[in-house]
One Martini backbone bead per residue (centre of mass of N, CA, C, O) as a GRO file, in nm:
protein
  211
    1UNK     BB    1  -6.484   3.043  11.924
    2UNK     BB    2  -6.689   3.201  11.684
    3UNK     BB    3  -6.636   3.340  11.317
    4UNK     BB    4  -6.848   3.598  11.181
    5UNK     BB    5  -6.830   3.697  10.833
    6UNK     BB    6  -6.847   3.822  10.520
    7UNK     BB    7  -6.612   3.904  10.508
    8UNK     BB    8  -6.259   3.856  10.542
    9UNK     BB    9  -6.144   4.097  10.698
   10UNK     BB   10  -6.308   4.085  10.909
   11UNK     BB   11  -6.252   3.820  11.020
   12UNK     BB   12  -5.954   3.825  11.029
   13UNK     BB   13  -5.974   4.024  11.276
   14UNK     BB   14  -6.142   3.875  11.466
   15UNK     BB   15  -5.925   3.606  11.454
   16UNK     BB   16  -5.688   3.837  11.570
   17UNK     BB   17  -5.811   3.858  11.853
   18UNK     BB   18  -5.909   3.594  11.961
   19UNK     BB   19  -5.598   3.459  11.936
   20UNK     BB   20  -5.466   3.708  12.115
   21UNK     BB   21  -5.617   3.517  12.341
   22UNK     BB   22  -5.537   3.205  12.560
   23UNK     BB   23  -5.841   3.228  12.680
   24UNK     BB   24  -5.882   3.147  12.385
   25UNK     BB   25  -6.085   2.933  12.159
   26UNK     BB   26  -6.038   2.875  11.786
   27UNK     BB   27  -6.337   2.805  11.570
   28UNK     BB   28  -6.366   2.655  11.253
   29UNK     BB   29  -6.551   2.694  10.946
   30UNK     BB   30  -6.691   2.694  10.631
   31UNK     BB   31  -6.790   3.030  10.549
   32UNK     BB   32  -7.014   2.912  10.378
   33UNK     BB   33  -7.154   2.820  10.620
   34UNK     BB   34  -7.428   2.840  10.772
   35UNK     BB   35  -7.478   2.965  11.128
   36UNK     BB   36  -7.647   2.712  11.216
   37UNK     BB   37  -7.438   2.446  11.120
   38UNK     BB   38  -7.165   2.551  11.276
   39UNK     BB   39  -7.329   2.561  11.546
   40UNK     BB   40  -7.407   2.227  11.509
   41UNK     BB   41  -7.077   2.133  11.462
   42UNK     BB   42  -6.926   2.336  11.681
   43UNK     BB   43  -7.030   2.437  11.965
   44UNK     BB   44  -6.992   2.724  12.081
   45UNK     BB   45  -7.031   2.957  12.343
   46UNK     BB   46  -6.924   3.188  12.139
   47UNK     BB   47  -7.028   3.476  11.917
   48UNK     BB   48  -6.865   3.661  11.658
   49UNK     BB   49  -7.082   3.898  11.469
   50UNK     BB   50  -7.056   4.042  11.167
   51UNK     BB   51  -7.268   4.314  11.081
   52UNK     BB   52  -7.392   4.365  10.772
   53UNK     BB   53  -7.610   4.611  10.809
   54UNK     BB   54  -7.884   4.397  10.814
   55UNK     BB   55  -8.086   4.121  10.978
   56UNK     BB   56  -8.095   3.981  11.238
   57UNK     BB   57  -8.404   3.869  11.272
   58UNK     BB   58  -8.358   3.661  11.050
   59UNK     BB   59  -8.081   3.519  11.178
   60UNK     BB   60  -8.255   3.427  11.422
   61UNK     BB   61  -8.450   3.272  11.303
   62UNK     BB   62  -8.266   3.024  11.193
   63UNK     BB   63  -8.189   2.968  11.483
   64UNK     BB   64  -8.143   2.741  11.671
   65UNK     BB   65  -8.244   2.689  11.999
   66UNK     BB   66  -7.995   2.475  12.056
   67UNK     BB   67  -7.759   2.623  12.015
   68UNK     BB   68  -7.604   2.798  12.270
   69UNK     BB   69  -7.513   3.059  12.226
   70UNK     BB   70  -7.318   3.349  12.251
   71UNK     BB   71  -7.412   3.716  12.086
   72UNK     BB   72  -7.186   3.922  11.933
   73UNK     BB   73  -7.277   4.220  11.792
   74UNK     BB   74  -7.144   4.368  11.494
   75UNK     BB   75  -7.229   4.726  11.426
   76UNK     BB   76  -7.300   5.004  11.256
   77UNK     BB   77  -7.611   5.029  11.394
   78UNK     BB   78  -7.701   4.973  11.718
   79UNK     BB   79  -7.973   5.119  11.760
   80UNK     BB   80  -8.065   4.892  11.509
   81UNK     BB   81  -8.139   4.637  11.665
   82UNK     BB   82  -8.272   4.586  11.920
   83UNK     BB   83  -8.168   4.482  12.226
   84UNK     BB   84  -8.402   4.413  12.378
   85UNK     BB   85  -8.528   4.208  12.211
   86UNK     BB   86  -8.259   4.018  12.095
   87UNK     BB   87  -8.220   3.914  12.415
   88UNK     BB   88  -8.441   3.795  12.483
   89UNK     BB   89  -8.418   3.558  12.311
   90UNK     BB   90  -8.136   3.526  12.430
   91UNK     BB   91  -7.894   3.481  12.239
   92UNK     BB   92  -7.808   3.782  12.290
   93UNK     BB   93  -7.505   3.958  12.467
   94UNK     BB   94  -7.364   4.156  12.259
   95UNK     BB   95  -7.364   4.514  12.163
   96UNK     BB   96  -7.165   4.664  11.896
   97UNK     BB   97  -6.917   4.820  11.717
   98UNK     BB   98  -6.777   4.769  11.423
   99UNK     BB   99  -6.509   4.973  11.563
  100UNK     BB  100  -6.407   4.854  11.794
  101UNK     BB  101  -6.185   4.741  11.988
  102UNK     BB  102  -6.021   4.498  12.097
  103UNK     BB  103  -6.051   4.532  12.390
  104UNK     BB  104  -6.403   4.570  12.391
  105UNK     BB  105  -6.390   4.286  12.300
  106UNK     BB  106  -6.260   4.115  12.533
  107UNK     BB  107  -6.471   4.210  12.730
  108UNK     BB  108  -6.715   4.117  12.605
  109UNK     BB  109  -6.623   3.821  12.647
  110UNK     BB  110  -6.640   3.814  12.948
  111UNK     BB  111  -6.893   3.888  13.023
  112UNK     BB  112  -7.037   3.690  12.880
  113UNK     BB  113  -6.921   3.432  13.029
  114UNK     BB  114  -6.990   3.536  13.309
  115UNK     BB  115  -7.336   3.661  13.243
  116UNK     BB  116  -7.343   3.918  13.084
  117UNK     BB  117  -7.456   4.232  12.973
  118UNK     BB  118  -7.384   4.422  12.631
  119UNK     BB  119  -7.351   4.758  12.593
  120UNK     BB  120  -7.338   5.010  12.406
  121UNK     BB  121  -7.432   5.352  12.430
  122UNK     BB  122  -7.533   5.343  12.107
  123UNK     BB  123  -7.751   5.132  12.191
  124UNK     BB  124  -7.904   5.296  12.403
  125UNK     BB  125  -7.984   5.514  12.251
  126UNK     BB  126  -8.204   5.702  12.090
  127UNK     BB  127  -8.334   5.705  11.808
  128UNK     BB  128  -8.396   5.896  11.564
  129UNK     BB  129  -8.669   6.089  11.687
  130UNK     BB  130  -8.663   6.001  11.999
  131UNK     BB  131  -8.781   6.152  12.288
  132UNK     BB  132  -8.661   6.002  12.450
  133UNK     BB  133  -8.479   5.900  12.754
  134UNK     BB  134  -8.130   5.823  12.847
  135UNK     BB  135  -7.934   5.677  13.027
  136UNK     BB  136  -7.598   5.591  13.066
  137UNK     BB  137  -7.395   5.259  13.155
  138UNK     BB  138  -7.208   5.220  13.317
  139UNK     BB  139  -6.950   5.036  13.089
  140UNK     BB  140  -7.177   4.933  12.909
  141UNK     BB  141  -7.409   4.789  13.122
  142UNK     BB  142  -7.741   4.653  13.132
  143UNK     BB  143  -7.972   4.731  13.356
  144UNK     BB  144  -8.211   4.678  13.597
  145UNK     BB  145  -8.280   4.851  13.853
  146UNK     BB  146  -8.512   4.614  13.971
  147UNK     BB  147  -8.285   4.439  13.988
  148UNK     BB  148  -8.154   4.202  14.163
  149UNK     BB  149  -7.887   4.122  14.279
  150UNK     BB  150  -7.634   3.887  14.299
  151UNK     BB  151  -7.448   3.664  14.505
  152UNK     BB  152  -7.182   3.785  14.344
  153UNK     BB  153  -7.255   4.109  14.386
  154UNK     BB  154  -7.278   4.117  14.663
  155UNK     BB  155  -6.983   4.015  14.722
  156UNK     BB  156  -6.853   4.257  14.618
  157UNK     BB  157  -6.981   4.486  14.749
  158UNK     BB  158  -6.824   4.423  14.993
  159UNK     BB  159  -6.517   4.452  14.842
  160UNK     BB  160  -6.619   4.759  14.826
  161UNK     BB  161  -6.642   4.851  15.114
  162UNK     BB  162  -6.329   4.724  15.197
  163UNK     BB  163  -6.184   4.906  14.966
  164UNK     BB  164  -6.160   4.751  14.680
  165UNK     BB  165  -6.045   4.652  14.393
  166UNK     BB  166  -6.045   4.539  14.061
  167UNK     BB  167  -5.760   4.322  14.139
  168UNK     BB  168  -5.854   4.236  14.448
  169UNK     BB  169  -6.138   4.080  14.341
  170UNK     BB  170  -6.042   3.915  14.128
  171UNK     BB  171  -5.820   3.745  14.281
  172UNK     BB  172  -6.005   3.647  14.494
  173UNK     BB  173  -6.253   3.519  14.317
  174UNK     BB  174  -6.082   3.412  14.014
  175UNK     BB  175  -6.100   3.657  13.816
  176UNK     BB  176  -6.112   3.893  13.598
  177UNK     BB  177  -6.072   4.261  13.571
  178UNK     BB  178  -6.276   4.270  13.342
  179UNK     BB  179  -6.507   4.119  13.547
  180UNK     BB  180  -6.511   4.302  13.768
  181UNK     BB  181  -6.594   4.562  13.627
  182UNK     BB  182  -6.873   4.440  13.568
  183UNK     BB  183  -6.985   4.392  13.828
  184UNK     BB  184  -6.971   4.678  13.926
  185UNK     BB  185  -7.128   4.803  13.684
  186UNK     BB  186  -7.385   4.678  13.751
  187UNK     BB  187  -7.441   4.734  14.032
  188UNK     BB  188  -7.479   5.046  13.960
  189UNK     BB  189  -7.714   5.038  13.815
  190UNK     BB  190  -7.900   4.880  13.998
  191UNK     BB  191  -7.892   5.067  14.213
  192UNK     BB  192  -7.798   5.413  14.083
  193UNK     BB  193  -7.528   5.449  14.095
  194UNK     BB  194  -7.237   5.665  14.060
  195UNK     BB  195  -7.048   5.521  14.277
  196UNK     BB  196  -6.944   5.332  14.472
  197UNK     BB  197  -7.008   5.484  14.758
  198UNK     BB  198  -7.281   5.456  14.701
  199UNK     BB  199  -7.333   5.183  14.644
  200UNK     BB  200  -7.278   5.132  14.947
  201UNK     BB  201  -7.475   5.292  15.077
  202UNK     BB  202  -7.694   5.161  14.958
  203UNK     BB  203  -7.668   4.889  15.080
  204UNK     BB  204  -7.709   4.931  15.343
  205UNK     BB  205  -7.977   5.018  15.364
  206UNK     BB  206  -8.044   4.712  15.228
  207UNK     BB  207  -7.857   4.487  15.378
  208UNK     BB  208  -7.624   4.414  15.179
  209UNK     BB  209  -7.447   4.568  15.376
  210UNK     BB  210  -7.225   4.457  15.639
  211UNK     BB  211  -7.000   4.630  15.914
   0.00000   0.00000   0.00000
């Protein structure tokens, strides 16, 4: 884990969230060299990076593509980052509030390591003056109602329909109770269910739950 921020509190703040988590390892270099070098010479799975103000277009168009980073982004404004154009991009994999707490924190790094993309409902909302409308996405997880489950989603799907709960998921896969929310979040985003039982009932219709 690497932590980005221009202020010194702020960085401070997110290296002792980081810390206080045995499950991550947090990597350091010199706060002033700029986020592409350190990602070049420091290699990190996930960059937590606190953007004050705007400019992400900026700092994304700057990052090598082989940078390999995985980067969650915390913002004043998360409306105003455009997570889905940021996203396609590759990069970004997590647009959170710059005062998320610790735990909203360690989730979305757990999901992102996990393979999924995070978004707060403040990021999915449509920006001021937007006719738009949007439902927000159990759990902040941002699914594409059309995207087919993956094969750990329908394994899941099936020990929803089995009757397990997110710590009995978690402990048979091997994975965090953090990371089992998130793919049930998933899930549901996916089917367009609104309850697991709903999920579990889409699921049987199309074949994807047998019992």
């Amino acid at each position: 884990m690497l932590v980005a921020a221009s202020r010194a509190s702020a960085r401070a703040r997110l290296e002792a969230v980081v810390g206080a988590s045995r499950a991550l390892r947090l990597v350091a270099g010199p706060p002033d060299l700029p986020l592409a070098r350190r990602l070049l010479t420091l290699r990190p799975d996930v960059v937590l990076l606190d953007l004050e103000g705007g400019g992400l277009d900026a700092l994304l168009a700057g990052l090598p593509p082989a940078a390999g980073a995985a980067l969650i982004v915390l913002t004043d404004a998360p409306r105003r980052v455009r997570a889905d154009v940021a996203i396609e991009r590759g990069l970004v994999r997590a647009v959170l509030p710059r005062d998320a707490t610790s735990s909203e924190i360690l989730v979305a790094i757990d999901a992102v390591v996990a393979g999924l993309v995070v978004l707060h409902p403040d990021a999915l909302a449509p920006a001021p003056g937007s006719r738009a409308r949007r439902e927000a996405m159990p759990a902040s997880v941002a699914a594409d109602p059309a995207q087919p489950l993956t094969a750990r989603e329908i394994e899941v799907l099936g020990m929803l329909a089995e009757g397990h709960g997110n710590k009995a998921i978690a402990a048979r896969l091997g994975i965090s109770t953090h990371t089992a929310k998130f793919h049930v979040a998933s899930i549901l985003a996916k089917l367009g269910a609104g309850s697991r039982t709903e999920a579990v009932t889409l699921g049987m219709r199309r074949g994807l739950v047998v019992i």
